[in-house]
C-alpha positions as CSV (number, residue, x, y, z in Angstrom):
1,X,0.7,-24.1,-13.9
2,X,-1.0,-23.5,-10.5
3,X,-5.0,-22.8,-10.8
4,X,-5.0,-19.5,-9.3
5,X,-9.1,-19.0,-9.3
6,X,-9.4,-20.0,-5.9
7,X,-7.4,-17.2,-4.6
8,X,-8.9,-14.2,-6.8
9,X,-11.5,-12.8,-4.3
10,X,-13.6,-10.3,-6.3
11,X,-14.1,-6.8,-4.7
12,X,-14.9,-3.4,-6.2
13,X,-11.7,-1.7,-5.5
14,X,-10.7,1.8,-5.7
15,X,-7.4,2.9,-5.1
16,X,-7.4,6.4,-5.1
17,X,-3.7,8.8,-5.5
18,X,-3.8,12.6,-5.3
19,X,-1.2,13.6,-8.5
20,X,1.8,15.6,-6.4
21,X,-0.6,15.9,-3.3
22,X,2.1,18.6,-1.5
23,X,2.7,20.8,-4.6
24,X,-0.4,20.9,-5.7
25,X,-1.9,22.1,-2.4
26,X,0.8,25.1,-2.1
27,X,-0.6,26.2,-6.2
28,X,-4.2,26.1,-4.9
29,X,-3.4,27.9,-2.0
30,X,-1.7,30.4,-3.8
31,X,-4.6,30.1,-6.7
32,X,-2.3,29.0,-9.4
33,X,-2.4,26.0,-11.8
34,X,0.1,23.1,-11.1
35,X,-0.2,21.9,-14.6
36,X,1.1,25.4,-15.9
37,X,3.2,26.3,-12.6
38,X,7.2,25.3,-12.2
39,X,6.7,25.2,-8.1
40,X,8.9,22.6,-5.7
41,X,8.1,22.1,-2.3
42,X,11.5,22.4,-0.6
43,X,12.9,24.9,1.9
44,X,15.5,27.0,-0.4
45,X,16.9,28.7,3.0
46,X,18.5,25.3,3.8
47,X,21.0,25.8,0.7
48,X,21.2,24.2,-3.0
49,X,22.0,20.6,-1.4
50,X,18.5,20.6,0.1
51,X,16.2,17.5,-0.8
52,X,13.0,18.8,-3.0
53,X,10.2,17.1,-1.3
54,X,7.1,17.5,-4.3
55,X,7.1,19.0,-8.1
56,X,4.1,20.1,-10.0
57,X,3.0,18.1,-12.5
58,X,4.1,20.9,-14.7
59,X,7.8,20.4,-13.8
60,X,7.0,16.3,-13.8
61,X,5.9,16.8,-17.7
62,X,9.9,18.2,-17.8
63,X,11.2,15.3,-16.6
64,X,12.1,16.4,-13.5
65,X,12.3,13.8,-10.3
66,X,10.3,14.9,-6.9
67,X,13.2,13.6,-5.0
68,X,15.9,15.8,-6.6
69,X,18.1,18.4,-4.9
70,X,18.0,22.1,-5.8
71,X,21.3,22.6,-7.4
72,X,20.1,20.2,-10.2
73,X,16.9,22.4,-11.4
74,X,17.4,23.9,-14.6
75,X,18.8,26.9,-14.0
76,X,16.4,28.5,-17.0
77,X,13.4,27.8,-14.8
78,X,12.0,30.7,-13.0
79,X,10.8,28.2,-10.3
80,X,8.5,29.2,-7.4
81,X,10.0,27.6,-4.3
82,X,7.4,26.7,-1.4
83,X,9.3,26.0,2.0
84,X,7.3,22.6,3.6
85,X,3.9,22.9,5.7
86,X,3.5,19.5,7.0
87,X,0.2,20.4,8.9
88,X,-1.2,22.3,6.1
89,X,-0.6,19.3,4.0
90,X,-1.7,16.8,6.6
91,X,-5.5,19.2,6.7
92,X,-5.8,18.6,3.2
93,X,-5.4,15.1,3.5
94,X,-8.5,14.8,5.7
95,X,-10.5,17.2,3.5
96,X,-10.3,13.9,1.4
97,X,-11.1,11.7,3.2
98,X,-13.8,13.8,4.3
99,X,-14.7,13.7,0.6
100,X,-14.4,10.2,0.2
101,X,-17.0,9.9,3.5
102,X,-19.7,11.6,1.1
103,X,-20.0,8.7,-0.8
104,X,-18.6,5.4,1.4
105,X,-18.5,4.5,5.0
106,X,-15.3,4.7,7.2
107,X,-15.2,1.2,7.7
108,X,-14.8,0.9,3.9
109,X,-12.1,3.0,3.6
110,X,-8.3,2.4,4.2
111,X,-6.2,5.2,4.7
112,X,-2.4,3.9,2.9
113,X,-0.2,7.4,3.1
114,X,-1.3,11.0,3.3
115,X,-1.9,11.4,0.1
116,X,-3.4,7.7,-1.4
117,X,-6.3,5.6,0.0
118,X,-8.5,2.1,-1.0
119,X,-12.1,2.8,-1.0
120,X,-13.9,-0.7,-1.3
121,X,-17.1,0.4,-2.7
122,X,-18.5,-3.6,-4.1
123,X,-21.9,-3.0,-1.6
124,X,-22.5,0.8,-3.1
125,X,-22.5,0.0,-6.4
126,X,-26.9,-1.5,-6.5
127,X,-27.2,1.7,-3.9
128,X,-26.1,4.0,-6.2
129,X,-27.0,1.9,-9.2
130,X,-23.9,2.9,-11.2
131,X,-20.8,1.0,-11.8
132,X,-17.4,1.3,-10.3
133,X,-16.1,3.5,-12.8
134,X,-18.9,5.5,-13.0
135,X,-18.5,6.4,-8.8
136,X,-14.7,7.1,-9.2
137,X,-15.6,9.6,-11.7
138,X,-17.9,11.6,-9.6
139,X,-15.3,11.0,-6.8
140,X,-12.4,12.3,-8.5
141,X,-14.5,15.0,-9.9
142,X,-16.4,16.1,-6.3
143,X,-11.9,16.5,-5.2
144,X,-11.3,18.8,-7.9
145,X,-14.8,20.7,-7.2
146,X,-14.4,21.1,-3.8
147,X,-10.5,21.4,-2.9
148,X,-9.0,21.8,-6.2
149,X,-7.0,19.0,-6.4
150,X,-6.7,16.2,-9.8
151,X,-6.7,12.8,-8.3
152,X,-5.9,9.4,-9.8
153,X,-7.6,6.1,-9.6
154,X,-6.9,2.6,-10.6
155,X,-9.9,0.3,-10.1
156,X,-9.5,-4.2,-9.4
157,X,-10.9,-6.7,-8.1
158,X,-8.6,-6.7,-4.6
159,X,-5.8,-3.7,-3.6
160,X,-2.9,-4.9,-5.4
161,X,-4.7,-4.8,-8.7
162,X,-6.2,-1.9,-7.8
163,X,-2.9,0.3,-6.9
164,X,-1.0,-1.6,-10.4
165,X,-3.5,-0.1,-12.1
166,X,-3.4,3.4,-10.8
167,X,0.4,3.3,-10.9
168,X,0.7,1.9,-14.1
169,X,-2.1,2.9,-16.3
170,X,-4.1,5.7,-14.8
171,X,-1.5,8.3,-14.8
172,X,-1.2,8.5,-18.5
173,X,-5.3,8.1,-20.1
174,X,-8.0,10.6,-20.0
175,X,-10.3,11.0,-17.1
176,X,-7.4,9.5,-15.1
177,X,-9.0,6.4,-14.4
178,X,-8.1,2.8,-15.1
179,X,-9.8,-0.4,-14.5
180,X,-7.7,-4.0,-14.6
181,X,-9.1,-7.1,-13.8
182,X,-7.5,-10.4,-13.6
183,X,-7.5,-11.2,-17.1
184,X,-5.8,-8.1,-17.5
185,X,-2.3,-9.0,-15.7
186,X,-0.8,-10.5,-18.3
187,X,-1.5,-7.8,-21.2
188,X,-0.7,-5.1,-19.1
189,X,1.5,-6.1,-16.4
190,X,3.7,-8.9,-17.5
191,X,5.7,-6.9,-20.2
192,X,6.2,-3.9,-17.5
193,X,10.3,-3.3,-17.8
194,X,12.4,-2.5,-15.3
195,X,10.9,-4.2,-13.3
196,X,11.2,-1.7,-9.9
197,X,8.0,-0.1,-11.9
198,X,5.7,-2.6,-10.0
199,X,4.8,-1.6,-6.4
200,X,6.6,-3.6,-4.0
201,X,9.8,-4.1,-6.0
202,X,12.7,-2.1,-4.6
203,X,15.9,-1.1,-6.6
204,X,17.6,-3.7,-4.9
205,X,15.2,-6.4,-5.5
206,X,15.2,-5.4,-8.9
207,X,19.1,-6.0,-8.9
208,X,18.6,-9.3,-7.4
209,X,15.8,-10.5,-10.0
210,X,18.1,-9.3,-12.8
211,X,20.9,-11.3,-11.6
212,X,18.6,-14.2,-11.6
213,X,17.4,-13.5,-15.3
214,X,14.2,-12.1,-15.1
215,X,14.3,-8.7,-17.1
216,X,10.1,-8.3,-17.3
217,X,7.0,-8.8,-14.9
218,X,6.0,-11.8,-16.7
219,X,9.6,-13.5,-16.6
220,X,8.8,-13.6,-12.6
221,X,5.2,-14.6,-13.2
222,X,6.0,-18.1,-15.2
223,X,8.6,-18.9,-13.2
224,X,8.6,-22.0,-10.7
225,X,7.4,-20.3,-7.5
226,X,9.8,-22.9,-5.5
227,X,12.7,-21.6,-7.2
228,X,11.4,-17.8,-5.7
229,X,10.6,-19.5,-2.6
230,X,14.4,-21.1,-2.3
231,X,16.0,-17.8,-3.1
232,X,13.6,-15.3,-1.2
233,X,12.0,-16.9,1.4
234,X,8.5,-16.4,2.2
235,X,8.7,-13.1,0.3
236,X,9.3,-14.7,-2.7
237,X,6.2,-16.6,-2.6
238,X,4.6,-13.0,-2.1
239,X,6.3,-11.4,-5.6
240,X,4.9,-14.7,-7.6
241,X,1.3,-14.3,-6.3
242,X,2.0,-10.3,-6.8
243,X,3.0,-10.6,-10.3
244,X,0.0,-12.8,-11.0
245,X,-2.3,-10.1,-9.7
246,X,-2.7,-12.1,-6.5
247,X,-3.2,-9.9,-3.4
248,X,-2.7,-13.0,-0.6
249,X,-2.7,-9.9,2.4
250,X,-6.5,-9.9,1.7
251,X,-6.8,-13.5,1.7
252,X,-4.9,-14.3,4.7
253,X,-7.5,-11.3,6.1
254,X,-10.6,-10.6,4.7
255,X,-11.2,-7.8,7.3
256,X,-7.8,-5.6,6.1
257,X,-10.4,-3.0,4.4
258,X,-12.3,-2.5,7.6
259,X,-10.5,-2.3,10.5
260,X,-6.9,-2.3,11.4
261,X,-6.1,-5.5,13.1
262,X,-4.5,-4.8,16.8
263,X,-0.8,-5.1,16.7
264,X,2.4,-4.9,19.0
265,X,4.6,-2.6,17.3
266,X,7.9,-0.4,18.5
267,X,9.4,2.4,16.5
268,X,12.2,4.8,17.7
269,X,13.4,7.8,15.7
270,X,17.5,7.6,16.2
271,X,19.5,9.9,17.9
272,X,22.2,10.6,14.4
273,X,21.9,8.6,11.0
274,X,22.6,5.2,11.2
275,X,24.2,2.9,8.4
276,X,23.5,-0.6,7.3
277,X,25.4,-2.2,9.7
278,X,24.5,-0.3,12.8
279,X,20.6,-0.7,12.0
280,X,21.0,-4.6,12.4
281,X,22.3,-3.6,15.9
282,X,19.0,-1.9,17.0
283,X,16.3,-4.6,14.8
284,X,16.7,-7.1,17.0
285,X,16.9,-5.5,19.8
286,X,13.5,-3.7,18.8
287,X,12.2,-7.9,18.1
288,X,13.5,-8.5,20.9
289,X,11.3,-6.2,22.9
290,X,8.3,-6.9,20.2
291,X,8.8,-10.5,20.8
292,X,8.8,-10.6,24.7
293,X,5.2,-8.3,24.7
294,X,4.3,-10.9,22.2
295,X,4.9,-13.8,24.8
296,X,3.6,-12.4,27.7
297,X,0.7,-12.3,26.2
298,X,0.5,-15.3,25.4
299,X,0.5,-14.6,21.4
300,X,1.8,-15.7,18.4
301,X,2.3,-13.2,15.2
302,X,1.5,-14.2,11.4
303,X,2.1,-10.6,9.0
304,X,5.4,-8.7,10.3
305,X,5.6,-4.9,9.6
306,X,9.1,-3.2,9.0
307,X,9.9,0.3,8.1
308,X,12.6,2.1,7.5
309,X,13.0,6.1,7.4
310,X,15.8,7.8,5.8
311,X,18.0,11.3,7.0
312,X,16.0,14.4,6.7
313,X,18.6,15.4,4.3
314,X,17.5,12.9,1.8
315,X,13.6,12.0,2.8
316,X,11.3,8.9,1.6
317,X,11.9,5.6,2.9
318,X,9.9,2.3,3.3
319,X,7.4,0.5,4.8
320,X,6.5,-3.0,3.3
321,X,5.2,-5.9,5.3
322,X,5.4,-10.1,5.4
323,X,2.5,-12.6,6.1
324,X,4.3,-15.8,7.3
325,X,2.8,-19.6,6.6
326,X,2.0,-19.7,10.4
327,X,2.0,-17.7,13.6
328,X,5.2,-17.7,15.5
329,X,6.8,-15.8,18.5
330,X,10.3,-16.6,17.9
331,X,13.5,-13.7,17.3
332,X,15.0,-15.8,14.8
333,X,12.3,-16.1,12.4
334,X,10.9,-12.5,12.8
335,X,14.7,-10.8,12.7
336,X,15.2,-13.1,9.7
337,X,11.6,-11.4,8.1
338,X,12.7,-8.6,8.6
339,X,16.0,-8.8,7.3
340,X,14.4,-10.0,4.0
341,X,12.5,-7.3,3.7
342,X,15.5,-4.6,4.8
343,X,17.7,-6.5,2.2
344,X,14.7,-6.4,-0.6
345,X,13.9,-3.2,-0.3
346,X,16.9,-0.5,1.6
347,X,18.8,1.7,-1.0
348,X,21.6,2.2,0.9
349,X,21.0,6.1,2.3
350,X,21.7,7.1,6.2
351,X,18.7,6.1,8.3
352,X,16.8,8.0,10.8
353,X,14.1,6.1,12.4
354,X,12.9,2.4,12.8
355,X,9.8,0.5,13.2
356,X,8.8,-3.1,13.4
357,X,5.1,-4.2,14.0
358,X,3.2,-7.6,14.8
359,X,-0.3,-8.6,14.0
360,X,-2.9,-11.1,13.0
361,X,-2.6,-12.8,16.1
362,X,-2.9,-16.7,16.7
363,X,-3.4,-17.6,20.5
364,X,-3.6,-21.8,19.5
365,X,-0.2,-23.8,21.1
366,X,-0.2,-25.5,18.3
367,X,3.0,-25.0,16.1
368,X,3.6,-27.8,13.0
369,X,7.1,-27.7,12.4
370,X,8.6,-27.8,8.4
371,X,10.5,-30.8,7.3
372,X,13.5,-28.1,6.8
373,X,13.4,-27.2,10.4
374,X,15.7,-28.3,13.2
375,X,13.1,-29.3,16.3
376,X,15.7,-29.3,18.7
377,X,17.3,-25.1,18.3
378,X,13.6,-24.6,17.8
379,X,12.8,-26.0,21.1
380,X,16.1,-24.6,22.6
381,X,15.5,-21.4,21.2
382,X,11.7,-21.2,23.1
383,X,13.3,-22.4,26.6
384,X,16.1,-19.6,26.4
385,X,13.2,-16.9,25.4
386,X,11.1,-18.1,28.4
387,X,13.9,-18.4,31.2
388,X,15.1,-14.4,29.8
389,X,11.8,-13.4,29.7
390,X,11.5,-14.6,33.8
391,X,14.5,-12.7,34.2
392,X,13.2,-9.5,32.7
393,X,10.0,-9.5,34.7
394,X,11.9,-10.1,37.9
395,X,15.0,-7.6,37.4
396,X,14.1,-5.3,34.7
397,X,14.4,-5.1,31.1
398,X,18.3,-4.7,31.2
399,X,19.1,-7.2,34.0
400,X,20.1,-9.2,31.0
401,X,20.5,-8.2,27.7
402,X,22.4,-9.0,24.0
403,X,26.2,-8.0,24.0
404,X,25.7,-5.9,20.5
405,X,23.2,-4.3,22.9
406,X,26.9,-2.8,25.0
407,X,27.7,-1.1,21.5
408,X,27.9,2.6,21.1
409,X,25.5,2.9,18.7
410,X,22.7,0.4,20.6
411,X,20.0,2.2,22.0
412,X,18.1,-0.3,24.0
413,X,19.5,0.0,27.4
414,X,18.4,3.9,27.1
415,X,15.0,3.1,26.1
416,X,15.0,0.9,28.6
417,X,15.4,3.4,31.5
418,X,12.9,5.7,29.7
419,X,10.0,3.9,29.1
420,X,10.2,1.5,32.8
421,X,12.4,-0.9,32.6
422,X,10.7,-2.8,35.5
423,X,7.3,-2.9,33.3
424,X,5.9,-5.2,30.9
């Protein structure tokens, strides 16, 4: 068994959830309680198919998903139905992070979704001479004081710990608060079941690793991480070290807490839902266009971001991300990243908008080729991208482009025109 102290960097962590954040806003707004108060957030006008974006914890306690549609409420519910307010929603949010600024700096904080941030708070602790536990307390407690709202918090040594802990334990013991440490992961992670309970293991992941044999946490965790490796790729390396309680993100980038690392990204939303197959159609086209800003500037990426949006009708979504051995600039290997991380993690609905990212930057020539990689299509493959690249900056970005790029459905000749096609 790999030693795995040398990668267990020791933070004070806070990963901080606000408990149905949309909800819970439209109760204190109309000064009720969303633990005794059957409220959805969904726009009733739209019909009973309509997706219901946030419960109460109230409903939640019933057993009823935020994701559902209105026709399958209980019909013996007299439930209060509050039509969306995105910007309302979107104030609150920075009410709390507001908050969170009363007792952290903003370089310690990292803001993950409107409603859930990290706080590393390791160099408050002698400041405020408390512990860790003892500051989320008076956190939590200054959100419910001040906006109203009942917040959850998992506390560990680096993020990933931190957000198993909130998702895992938090939610369900008093004062809302959980604290994990390494030792913990295999009492309190390893016999988690399914397995699409742990962060960043989609439904179809799930269906993958059950295919393979592995029915709990811990069945991925003592397995040979080659086998992973062989099967997933590099993001199966990332699920060994997750289900070890291994956050390599923080590793690989010791700064992730306190500044967002400059990145070439590209998201469209698209003009009608798109399916599976259309979607691979306009990635690589998008990597294609990622890629080129990448060599023009003389770059090379190592962590690959990919999201995914679903139709309106149906909400949510993904957004997971990929840190590679070593920096590379190439199509192949960044559309086959992301196609990992499509294949790992889409759950088949209609899909509305796009986005792939590159960062953590390497500007060294150097590249050390794998044993398992074929020198010369590498080699070929960086001629082609230079001599089209030439092209592009001579004649425009569609002097010369992919033939899935002459499909109906493609897009990028149209961005093209939009955004100067005569422009790097």
């Amino acid at each position: 068994m790999e030693d795995l102290s040398k990668y267990q960097i020791k933070r004070n962590i806070l990963c901080i959830d606000l408990k149905s954040f949309y909800a819970s806003v439209e109760c204190v707004l109309r000064g009720l309680d969303p633990f005794k108060t059957p409220l959805v957030v969904a726009d009733k006008s739209r019909g009973d198919s309509t997706i219901i974006l946030a419960v109460t914890p109230y409903l939640k306690e019933l057993n009823i998903p935020s994701r559902c549609r209105i026709f399958e409420l209980p019909k013996k519910l007299d439930v209060i139905y509050a039509k969306p307010r995105m910007k309302k929603y979107l104030e609150y949010s920075s009410l709390v992070i507001e908050t969170y600024l009363e007792f952290v700096s903003n370089d310690d904080i990292y803001v993950y979704s409107v409603d859930e941030a990290f706080l590393d708070v390791t160099n408050y602790l002698n400041y405020y001479k408390i512990s860790d536990y003892e500051l989320a307390l008076k956190i939590l407690k200054r959100i419910e004081e001040k906006l109203g709202l009942t917040a959850t918090c998992g506390i560990g040594p680096n993020m990933l710990v931190a957000k198993l802990a909130m998702d895992i334990e938090a939610k369900k013991i008093k004062n809302n608060i959980a604290k994990w440490d390494y030792k913990d992961i295999p009492y309190k992670l390893w016999d988690v079941t399914p397995l699409s309970k742990m962060w960043s293991i989609g439904h179809r992941m799930e269906r993958n690793l059950n295919l393979m044999g592995f029915e709990k946490i811990g069945d991925i965790a003592r397995t040979d991480k080659e086998k992973l490796k062989k099967r997933f790729g590099i993001l199966g390396l990332e699920l060994w070290y997750h289900t070890n309680g291994i956050d390599m993100s923080l590793i690989k980038d010791k700064d992730l807490l306190r500044k967002k690392p400059k990145s070439f990204g590209v998201s469209q939303v698209l003009p009608r839902d798109y399916d599976a197959t259309e979607i691979l159609s306009i990635m690589i086209e998008m990597i294609d266009d990622v890629t080129r800003r990448l060599r023009v500037s003389k770059k090379r990426a190592k962590t690959i971001s990919f999201s995914i949006g679903y139709s309106r009708y149906q909400g949510g979504g993904f957004s997971r991300q990929v840190s590679l051995d070593q920096a590379t600039a190439n199509e192949s290997v960044i559309y086959q990243a992301c196609l990992d991380l499509f294949d790992s993690f889409y759950e088949g609905y209609p899909i509305k908008t796009i986005g792939v990212s590159l960062s953590n930057f390497d500007e060294s020539n150097i590249y050390h080729y794998s044993i398992f990689e074929d020198i010369e299509v590498l080699d070929k493959e960086i001629i082609v991208s230079s001599t089209v690249d030439k092209i592009k900056n001579k004649y425009g970005k569609n002097s010369i482009i992919r033939g899935t790029s002459l499909e109906k459905h493609a897009t990028a000749r149209e961005r093209n025109k939009q955004i100067g096609g005569h422009h790097v």
